[in-house]
LOGU-116605 format. One record per residue (C-alpha): residue number from 1; residue in three letters; x, y, z. Coordinates in nm, 2 decimals. Example, Ala and Ser with C-alpha at 12.3 -4.5 7.8 and 13.67 -1.06 7.14 Angstrom:
# residues 2
[1; ala; [1.23; -0.45; 0.78]],
[2; ser; [1.37; -0.11; 0.71]],
END
This chain:
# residues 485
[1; unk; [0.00; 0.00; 0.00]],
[2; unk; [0.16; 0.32; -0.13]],
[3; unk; [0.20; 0.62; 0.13]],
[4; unk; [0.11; 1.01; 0.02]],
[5; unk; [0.13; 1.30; 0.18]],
[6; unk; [-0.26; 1.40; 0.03]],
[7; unk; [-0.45; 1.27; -0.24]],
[8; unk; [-0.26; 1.23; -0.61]],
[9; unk; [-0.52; 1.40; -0.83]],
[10; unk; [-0.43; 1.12; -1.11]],
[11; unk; [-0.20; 0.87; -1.21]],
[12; unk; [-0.42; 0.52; -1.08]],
[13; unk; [-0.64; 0.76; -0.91]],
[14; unk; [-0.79; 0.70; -1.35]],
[15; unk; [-0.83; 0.38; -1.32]],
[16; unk; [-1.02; 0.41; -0.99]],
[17; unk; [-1.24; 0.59; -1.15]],
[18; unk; [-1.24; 0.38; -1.45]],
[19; unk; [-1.34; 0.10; -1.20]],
[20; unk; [-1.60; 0.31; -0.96]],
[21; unk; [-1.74; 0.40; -1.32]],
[22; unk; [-1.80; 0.01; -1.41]],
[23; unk; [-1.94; -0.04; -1.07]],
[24; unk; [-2.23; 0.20; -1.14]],
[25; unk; [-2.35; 0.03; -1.42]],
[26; unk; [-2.35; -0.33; -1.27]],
[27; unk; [-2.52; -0.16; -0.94]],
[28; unk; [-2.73; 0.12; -1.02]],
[29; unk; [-2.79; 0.08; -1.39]],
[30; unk; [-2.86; -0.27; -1.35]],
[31; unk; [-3.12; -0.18; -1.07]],
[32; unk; [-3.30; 0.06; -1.27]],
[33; unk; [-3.30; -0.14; -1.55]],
[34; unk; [-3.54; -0.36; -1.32]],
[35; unk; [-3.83; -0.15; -1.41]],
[36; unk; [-3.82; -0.28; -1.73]],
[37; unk; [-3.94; -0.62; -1.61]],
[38; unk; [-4.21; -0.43; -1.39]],
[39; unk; [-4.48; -0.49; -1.64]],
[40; unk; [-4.37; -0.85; -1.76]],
[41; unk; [-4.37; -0.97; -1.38]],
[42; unk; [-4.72; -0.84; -1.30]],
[43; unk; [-4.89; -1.02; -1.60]],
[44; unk; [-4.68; -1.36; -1.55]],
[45; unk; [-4.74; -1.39; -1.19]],
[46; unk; [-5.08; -1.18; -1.21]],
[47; unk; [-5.03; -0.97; -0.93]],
[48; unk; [-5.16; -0.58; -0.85]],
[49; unk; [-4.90; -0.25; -0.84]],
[50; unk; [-4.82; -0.25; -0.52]],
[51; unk; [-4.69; -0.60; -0.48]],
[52; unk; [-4.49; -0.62; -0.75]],
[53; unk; [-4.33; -0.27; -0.68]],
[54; unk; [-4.17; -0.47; -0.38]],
[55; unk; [-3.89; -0.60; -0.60]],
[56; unk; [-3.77; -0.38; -0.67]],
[57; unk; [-3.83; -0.16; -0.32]],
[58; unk; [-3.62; -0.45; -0.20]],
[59; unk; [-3.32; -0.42; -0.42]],
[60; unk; [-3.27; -0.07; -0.37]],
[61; unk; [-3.40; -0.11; 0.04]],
[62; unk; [-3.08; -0.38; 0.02]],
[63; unk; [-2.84; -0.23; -0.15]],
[64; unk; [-2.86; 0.06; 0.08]],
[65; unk; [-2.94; -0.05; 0.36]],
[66; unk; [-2.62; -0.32; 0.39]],
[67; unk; [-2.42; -0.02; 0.31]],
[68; unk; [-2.21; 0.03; 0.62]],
[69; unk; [-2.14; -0.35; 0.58]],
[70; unk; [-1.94; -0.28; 0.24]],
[71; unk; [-1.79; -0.01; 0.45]],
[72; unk; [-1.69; -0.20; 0.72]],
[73; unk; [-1.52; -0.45; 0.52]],
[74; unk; [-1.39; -0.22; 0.25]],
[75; unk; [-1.21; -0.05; 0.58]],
[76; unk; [-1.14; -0.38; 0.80]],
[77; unk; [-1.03; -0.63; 0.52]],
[78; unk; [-1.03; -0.48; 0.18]],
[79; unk; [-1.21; -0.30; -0.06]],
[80; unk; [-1.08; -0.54; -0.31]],
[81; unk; [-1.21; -0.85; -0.14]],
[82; unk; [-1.56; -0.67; -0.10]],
[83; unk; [-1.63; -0.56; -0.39]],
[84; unk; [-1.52; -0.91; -0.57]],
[85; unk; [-1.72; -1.06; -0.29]],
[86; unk; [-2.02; -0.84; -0.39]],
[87; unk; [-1.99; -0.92; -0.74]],
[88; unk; [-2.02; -1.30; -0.65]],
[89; unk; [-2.35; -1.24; -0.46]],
[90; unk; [-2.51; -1.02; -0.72]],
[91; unk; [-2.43; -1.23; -0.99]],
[92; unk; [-2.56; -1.54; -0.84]],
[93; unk; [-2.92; -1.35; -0.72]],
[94; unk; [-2.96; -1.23; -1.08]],
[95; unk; [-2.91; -1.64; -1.20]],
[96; unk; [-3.14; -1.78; -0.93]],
[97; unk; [-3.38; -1.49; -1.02]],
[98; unk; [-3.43; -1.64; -1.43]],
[99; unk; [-3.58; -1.94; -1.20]],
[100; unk; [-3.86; -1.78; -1.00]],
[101; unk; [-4.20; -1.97; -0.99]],
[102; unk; [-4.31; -1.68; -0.73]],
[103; unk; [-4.31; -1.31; -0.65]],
[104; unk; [-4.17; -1.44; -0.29]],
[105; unk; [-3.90; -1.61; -0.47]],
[106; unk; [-3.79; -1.29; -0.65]],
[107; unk; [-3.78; -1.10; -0.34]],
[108; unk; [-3.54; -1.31; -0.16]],
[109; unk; [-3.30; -1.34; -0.50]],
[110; unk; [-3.36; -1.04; -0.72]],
[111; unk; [-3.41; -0.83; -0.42]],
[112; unk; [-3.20; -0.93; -0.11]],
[113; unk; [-2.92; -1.14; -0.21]],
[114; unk; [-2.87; -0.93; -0.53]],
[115; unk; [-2.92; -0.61; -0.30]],
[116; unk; [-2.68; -0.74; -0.08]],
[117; unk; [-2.44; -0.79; -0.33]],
[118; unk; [-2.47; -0.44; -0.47]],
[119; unk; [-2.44; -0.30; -0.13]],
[120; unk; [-2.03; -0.47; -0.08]],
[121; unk; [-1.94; -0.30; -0.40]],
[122; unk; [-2.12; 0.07; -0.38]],
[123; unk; [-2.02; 0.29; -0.13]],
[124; unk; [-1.65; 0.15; -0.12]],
[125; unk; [-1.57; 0.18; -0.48]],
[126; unk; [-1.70; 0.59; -0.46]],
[127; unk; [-1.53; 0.62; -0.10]],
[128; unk; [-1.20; 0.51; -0.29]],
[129; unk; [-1.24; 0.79; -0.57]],
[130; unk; [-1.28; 1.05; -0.29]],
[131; unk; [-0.94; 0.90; -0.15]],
[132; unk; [-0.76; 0.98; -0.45]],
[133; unk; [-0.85; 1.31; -0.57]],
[134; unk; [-0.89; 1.63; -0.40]],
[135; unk; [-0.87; 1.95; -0.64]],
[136; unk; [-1.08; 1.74; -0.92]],
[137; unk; [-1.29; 1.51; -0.69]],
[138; unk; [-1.64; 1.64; -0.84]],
[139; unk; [-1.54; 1.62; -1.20]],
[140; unk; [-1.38; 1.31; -1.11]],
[141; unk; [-1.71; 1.17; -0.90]],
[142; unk; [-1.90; 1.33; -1.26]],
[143; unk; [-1.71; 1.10; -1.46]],
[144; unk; [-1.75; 0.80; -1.21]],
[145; unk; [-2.12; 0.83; -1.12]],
[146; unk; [-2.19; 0.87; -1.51]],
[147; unk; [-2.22; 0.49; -1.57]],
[148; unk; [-2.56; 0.48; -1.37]],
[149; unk; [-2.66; 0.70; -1.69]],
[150; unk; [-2.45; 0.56; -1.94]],
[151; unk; [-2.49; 0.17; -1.84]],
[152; unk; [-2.95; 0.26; -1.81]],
[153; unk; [-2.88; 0.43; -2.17]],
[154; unk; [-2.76; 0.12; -2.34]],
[155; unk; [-2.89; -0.13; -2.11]],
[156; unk; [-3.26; -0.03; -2.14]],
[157; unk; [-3.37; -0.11; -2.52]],
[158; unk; [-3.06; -0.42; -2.47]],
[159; unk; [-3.30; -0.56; -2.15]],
[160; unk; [-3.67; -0.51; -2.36]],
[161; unk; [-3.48; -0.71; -2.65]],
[162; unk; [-3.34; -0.95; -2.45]],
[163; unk; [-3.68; -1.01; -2.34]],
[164; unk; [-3.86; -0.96; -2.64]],
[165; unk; [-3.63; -1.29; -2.79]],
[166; unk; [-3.51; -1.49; -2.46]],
[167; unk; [-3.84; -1.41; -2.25]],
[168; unk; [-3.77; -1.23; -1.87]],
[169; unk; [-3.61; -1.57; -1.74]],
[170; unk; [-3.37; -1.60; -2.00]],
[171; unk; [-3.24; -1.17; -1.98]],
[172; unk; [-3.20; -1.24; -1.57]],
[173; unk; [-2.94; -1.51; -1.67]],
[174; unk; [-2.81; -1.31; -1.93]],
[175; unk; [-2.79; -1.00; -1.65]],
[176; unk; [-2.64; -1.23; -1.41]],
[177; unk; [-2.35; -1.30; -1.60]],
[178; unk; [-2.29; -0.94; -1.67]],
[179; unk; [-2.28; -0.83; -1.33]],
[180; unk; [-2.00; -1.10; -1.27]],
[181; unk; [-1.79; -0.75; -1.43]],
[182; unk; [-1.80; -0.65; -1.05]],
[183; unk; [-1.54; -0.89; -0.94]],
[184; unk; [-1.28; -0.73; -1.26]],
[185; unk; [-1.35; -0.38; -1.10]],
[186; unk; [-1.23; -0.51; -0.73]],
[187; unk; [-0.94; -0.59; -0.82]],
[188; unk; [-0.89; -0.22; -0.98]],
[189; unk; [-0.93; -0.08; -0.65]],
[190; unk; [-0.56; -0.05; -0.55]],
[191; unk; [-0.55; 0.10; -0.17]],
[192; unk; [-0.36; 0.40; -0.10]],
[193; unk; [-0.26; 0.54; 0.27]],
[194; unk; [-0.26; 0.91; 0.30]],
[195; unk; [-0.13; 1.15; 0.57]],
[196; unk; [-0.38; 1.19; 0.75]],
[197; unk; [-0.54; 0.83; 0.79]],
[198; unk; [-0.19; 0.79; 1.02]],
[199; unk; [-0.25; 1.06; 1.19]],
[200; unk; [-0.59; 0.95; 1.31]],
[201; unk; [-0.48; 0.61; 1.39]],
[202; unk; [-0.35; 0.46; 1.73]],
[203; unk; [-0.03; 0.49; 1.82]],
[204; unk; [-0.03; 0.07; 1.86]],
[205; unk; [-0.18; 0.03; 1.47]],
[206; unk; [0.11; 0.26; 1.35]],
[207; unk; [0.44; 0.01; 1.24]],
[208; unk; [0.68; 0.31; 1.20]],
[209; unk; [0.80; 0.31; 1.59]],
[210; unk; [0.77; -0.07; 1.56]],
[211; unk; [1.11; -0.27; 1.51]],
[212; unk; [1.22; -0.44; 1.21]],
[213; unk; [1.19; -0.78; 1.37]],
[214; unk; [0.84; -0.70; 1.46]],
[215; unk; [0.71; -0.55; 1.15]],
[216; unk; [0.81; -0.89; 1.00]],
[217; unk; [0.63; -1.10; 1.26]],
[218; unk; [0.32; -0.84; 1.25]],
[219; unk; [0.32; -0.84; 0.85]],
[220; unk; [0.36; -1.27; 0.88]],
[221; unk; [0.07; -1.24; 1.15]],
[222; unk; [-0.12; -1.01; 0.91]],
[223; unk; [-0.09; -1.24; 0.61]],
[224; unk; [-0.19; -1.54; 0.78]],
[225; unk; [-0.45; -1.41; 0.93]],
[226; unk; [-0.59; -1.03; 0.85]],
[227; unk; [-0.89; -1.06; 1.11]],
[228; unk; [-0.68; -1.13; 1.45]],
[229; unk; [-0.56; -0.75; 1.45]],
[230; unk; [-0.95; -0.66; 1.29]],
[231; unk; [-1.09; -0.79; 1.59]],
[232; unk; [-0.87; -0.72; 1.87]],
[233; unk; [-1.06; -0.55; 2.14]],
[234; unk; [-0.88; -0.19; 2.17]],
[235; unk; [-0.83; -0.19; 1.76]],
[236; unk; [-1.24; -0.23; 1.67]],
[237; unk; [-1.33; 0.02; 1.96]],
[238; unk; [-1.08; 0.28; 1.90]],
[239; unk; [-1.19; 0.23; 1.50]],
[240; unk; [-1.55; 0.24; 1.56]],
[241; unk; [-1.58; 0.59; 1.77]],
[242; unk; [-1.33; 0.73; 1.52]],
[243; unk; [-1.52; 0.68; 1.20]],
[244; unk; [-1.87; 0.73; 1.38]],
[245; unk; [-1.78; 1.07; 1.51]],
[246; unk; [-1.90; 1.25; 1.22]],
[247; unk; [-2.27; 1.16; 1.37]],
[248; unk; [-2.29; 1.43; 1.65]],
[249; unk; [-2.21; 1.68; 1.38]],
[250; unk; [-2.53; 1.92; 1.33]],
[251; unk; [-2.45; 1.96; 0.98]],
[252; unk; [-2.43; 1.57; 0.91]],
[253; unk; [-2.73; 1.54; 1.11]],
[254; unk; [-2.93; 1.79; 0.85]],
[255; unk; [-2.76; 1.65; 0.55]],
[256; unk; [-2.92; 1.32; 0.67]],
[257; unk; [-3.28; 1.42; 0.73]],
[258; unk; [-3.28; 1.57; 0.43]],
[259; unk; [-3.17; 1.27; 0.21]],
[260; unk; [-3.42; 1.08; 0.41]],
[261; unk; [-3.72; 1.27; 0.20]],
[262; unk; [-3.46; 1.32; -0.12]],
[263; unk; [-3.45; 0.93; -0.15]],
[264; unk; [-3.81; 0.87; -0.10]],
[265; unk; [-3.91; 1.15; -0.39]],
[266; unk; [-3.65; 0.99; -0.61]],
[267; unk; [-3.69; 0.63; -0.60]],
[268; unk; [-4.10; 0.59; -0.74]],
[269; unk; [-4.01; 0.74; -1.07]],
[270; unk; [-3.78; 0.51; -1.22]],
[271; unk; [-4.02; 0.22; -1.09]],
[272; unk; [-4.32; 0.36; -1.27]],
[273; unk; [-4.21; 0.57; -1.51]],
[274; unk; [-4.24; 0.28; -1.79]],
[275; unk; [-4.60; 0.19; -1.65]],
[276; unk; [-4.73; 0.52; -1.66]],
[277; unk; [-4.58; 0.58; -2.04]],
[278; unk; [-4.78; 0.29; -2.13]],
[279; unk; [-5.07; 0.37; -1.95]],
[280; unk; [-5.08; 0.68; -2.17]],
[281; unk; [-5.07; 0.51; -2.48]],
[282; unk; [-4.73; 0.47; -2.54]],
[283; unk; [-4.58; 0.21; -2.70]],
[284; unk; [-4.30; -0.04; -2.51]],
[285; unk; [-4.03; 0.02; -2.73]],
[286; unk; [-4.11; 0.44; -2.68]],
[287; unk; [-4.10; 0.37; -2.31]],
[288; unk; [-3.76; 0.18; -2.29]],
[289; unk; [-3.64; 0.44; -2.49]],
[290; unk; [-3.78; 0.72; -2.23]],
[291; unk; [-3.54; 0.54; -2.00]],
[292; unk; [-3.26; 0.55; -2.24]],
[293; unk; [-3.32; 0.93; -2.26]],
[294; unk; [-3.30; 0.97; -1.90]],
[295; unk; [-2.95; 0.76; -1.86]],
[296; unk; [-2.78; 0.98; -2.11]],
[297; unk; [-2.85; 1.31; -2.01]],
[298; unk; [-2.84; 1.16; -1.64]],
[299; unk; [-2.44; 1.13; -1.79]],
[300; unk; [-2.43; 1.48; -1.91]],
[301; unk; [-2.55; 1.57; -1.56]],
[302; unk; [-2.30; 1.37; -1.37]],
[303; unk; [-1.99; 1.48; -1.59]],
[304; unk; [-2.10; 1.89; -1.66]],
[305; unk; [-2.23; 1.97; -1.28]],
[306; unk; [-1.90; 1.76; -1.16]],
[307; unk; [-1.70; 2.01; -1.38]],
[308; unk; [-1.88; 2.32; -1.29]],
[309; unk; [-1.88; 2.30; -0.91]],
[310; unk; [-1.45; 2.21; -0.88]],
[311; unk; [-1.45; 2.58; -1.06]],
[312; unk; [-1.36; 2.84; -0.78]],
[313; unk; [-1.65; 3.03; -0.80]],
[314; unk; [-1.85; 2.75; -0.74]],
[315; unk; [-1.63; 2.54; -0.53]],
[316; unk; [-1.77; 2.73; -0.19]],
[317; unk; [-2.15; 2.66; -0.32]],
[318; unk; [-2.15; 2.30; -0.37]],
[319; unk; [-2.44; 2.26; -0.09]],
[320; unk; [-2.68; 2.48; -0.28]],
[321; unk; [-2.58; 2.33; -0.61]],
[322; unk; [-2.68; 2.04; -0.46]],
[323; unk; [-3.01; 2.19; -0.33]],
[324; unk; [-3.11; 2.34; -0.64]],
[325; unk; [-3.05; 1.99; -0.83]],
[326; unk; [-3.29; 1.78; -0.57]],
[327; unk; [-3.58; 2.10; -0.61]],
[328; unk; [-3.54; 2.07; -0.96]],
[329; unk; [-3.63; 1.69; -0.98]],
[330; unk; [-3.87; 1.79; -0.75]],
[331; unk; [-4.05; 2.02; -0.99]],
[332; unk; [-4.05; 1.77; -1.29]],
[333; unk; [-4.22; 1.50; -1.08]],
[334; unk; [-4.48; 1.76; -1.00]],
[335; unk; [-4.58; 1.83; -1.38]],
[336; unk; [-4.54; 1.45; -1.49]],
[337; unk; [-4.90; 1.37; -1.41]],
[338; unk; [-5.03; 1.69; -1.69]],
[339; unk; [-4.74; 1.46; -1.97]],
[340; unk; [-4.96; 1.23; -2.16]],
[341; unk; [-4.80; 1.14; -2.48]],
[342; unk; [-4.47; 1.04; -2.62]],
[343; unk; [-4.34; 1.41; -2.71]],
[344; unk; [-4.40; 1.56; -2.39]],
[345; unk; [-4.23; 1.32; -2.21]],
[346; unk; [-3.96; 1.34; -2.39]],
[347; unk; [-3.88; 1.68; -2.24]],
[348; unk; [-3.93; 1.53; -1.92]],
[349; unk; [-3.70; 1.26; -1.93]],
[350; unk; [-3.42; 1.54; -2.01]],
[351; unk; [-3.50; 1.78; -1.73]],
[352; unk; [-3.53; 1.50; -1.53]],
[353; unk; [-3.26; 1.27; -1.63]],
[354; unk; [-3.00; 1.60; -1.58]],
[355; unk; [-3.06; 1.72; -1.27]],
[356; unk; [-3.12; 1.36; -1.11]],
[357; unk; [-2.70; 1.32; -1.25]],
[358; unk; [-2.63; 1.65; -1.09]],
[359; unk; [-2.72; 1.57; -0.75]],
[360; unk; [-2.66; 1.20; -0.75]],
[361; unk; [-2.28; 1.34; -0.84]],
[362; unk; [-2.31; 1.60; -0.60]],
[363; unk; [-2.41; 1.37; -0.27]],
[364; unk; [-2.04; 1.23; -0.21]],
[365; unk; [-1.85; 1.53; -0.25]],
[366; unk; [-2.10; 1.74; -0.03]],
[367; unk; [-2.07; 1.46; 0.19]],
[368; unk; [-1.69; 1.46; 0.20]],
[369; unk; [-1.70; 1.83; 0.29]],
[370; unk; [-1.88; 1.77; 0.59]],
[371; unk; [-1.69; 1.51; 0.73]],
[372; unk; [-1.38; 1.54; 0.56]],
[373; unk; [-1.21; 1.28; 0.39]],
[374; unk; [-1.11; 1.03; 0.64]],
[375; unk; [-1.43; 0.94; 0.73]],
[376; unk; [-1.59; 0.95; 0.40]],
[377; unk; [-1.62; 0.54; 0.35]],
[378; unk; [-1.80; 0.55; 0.67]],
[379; unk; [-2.00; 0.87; 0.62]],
[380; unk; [-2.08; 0.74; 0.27]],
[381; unk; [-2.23; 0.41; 0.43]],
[382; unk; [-2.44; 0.62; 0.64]],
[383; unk; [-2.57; 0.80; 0.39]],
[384; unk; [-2.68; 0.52; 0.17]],
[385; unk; [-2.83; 0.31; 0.47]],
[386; unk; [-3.05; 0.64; 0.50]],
[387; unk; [-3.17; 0.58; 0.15]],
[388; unk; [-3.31; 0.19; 0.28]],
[389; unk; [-3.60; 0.29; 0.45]],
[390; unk; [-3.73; 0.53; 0.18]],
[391; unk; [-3.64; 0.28; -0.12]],
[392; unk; [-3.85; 0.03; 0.02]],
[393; unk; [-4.16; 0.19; 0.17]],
[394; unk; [-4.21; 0.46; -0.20]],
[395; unk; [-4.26; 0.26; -0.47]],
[396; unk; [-4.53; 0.02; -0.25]],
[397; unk; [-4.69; 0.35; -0.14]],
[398; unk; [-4.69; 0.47; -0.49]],
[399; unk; [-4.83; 0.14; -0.61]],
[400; unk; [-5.09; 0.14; -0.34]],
[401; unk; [-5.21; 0.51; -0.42]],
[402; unk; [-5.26; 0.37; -0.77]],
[403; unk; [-5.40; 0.10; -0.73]],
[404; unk; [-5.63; 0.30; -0.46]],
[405; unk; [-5.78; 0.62; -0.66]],
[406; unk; [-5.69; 0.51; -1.04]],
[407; unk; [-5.42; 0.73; -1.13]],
[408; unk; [-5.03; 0.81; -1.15]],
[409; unk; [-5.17; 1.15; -1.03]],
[410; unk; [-5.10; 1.15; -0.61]],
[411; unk; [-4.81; 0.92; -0.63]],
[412; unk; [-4.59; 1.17; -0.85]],
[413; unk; [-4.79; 1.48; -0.65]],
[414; unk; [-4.59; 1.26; -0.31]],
[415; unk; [-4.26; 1.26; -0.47]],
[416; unk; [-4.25; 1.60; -0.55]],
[417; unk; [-4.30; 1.75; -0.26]],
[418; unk; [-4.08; 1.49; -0.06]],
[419; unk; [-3.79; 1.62; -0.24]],
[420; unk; [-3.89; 2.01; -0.26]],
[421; unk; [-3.91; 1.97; 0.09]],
[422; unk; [-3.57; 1.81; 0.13]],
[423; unk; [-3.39; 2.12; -0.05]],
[424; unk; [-3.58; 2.34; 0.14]],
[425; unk; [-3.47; 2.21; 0.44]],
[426; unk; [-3.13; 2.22; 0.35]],
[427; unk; [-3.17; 2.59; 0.23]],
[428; unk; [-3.31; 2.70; 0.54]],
[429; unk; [-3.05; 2.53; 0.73]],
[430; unk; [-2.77; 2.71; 0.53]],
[431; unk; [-2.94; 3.04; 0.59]],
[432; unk; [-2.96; 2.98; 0.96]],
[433; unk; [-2.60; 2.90; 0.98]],
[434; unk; [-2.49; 3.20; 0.78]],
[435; unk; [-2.70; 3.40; 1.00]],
[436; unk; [-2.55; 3.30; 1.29]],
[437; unk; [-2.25; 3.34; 1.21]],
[438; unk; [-2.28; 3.68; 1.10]],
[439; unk; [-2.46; 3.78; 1.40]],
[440; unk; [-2.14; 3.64; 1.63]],
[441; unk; [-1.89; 3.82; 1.39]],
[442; unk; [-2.10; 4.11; 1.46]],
[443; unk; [-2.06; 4.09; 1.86]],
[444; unk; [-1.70; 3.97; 1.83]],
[445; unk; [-1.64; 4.33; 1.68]],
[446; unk; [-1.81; 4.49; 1.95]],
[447; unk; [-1.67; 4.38; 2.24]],
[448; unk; [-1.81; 4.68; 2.51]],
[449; unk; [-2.16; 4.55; 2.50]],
[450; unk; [-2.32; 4.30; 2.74]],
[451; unk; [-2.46; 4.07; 2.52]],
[452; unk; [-2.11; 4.00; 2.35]],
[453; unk; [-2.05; 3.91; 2.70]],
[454; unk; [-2.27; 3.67; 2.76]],
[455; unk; [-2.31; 3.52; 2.42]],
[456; unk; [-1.96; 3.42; 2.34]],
[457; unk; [-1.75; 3.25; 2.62]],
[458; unk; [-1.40; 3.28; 2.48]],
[459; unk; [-1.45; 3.73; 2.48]],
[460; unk; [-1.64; 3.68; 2.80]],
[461; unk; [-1.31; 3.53; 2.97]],
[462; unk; [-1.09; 3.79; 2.80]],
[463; unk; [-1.30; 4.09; 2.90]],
[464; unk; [-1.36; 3.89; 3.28]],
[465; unk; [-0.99; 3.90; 3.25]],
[466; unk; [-0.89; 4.26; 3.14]],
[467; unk; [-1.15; 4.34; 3.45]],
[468; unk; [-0.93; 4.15; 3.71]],
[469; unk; [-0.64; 4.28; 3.59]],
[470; unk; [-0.72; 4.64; 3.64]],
[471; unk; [-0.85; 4.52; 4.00]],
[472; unk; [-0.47; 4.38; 4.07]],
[473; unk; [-0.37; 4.70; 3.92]],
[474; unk; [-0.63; 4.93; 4.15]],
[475; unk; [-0.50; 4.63; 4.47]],
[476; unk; [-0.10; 4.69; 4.41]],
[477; unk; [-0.13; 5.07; 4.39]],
[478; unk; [-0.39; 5.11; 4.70]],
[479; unk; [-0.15; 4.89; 4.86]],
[480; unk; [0.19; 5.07; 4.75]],
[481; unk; [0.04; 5.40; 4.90]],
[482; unk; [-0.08; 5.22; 5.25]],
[483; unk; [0.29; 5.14; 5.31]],
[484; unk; [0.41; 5.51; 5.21]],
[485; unk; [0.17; 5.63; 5.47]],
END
């Protein structure tokens, strides 16, 4: 494992990217790609909306929700071994999947053990990206988090013709062997120590004070067995209140509210999107091709809003970027219902599609400036296992409102103002802190008042101490003229 003082801004840091970018497809590509089977699983197993909308609510429920395991691992073991581990799982889910005789069966293949396998691969292969660029890390997160666009642009009309000429069983089998992909982009993922990972470990994890004839046995011990030092007592508590910290921030703690309602605005549309297109008189091949509409401008999203926010006069704004994306979304979900043929949609899947790969860019590097970057593999695991609970309970919800009055109508109404509501929650948030701040560099320039007095403790003490000083001054000089007397 090669040391660095910071973060290269290159050199493999490509290929990581290269690798991160491959994992997107086989994860979140793959996933959304799912929807494409919507319609063919409800008429084989003749089910209603809402249960079939649970496959793929589980997926996405367990791809995010096991995402602090993948973190765990990708930090304990190795990302390497996780994400080819994840690879193995997926792939085999997808298989078992093309041999489903119920909708229960497809929920513990398709969406758990597939889910599960996503999960190992996800966060750790972006974590690693943030790892190894700094200056560039949201054009290089642009070009990384393009293959969910890229991979749903090409893999949507592939999946409807796979399925139009091997049936749904015979393009799960033909999915599953794809996804095996994941286990060539673990071993990509080449670790890389930086500066300040050492200076946040333990003074008994770091080898440099150690002797020579130690760091041979420790590097044998190691080797033979990487869990003994993983699971040594002082090592996993030390580890796990270091990489947790970031939990008591207040910042991290808005950032996570908010992507609690983001991921539950978000996560309907690609399930129903297809259905509805139909249900307007559109034909299959136009819907798939909605969906291919959405991954490539979801790519010019990623790549464009990656490369405008690392300029400098947007570098500082990255949260309202952010914001602005999610409200778009937001919008567009609240005029879907008013789209009802072929040509307007197509406008919508553009809109859409862009701002959906702006913020989806966005939520790592915003991420990484709130933590920093030694906790971001953690941070990031956090922040997809907040996206669980939402992925699972919209698209049922959605489903059931459908099913319930008729209509796409209330179910896209729901999504939009979920995510309006999450940017204006972060809005509001970054207003109050600016305020704030501006209020106490206001008092810190006044320092005569009382309020300054008692609203900041550290010019408290120093005008508490400029007042005892004079009193020591006013003490020696009553005293001085005692003694003269």
């Amino acid at each position: 494992r090669a040391r660095h003082a910071g973060p290269p801004d290159g050199g493999w840091g490509w290929m990581i990217v290269a690798g991160c970018f491959l994992v997107t497809i086989c994860t979140r590509a793959v996933t959304r790609c799912i929807s494409i089977f919507f319609v063919e699983f409800q008429a084989y197993f003749g089910q209603d909306y809402a249960r079939t909308a649970w496959i793929h609510s589980i997926v996405d429920c367990a791809t995010m929700l096991c995402a602090p395991l993948g973190s765990l691992i990708s930090n304990h073991v190795s990302c390497q071994v996780g994400i080819i581990l994840g690879g193995l799982l997926a792939s085999t889910g997808l298989i078992l999947s093309s041999f489903a005789t119920s909708l229960e069966h497809l929920y513990l293949s398709l969406g758990v053990l597939t889910g599960l396998g996503f999960a190992l691969c996800y966060s750790p292969a972006i974590a690693m990206v943030g790892k190894y660029f700094n200056k560039r890390k949201a054009l290089a997160y642009g070009i990384a988090m393009s293959g969910s666009g890229i991979g749903t642009f090409i893999l949507a009309p592939v999946v409807q013709l796979l399925i139009e000429q091997f049936s749904w069983r015979g393009a799960l089998l033909i999915l599953g062997g794809f996804v095996l992909n994941l286990c060539v982009c673990g071993a990509l993922m080449r670790p890389i120590a930086l500066k300040e990972d050492h200076k946040t470990a333990p003074e008994f994890l770091e080898q440099d004070y150690v002797p020579k004839a130690q760091k041979r046995d420790l590097k044998r011990m190691s080797i033979c067995s990487p869990l003994i030092k993983v699971w040594s007592r002082e090592c996993l508590c030390y580890c796990s209140w270091k990489e947790y910290e970031f939990l008591l921030m207040p910042d991290f703690m808005v950032l996570a509210v908010s992507i609690l309602f983001m991921a539950y605005g978000c996560s309907p549309l690609f399930v129903y999107l297809v259905p509805y297109a139909l249900s307007v008189g559109v034909s299959h091949h136009q819907a798939a091709f909605l969906m291919s509409i959405l991954g490539v401008i979801d790519i010019i999203g990623n790549i464009t809003f990656g490369w405008l926010t690392d300029r400098r006069c947007l570098k500082k704004h990255r949260h309202f970027c952010y914001l602005f994306a999610v409200g778009m979304d937001g919008l567009c979900c609240l005029f879907l219902p008013v789209l009802q043929n072929f040509p307007l949609l197509v406008p919508f899947s553009f809109t859409f599609g862009y701002f959906d790969g702006a913020y989806v860019t966005l939520i790592p590097v915003v991420t990484a400036d709130v933590v920093g970057t030694s906790s971001l593999s953690s941070a990031l695991g956090v922040v997809y296992f907040l996206h669980a609970i939402p992925y699972l309970v919209s698209p049922p919800v959605a489903g059931w409102l459908v099913d319930t009055t008729g209509s796409y109508t209330a179910s896209f109404l729901l999504c939009g103002f979920s995510m309006i509501f999450s940017s204006m929650l972060l809005c509001f948030a970054r207003l109050a802190k600016k305020i704030k701040r501006a209020h106490l560099r206001s008092l810190t320039n006044d320092t005569g008042t009382k309020q300054h007095v008692w609203t900041n403790g550290a010019i408290a003490y120093s005008v508490t101490a400029e007042l005892d000083q004079k009193n020591v001054e006013f003490l020696a000089a009553d005293t001085n003229s005692y003694s003269n007397r």
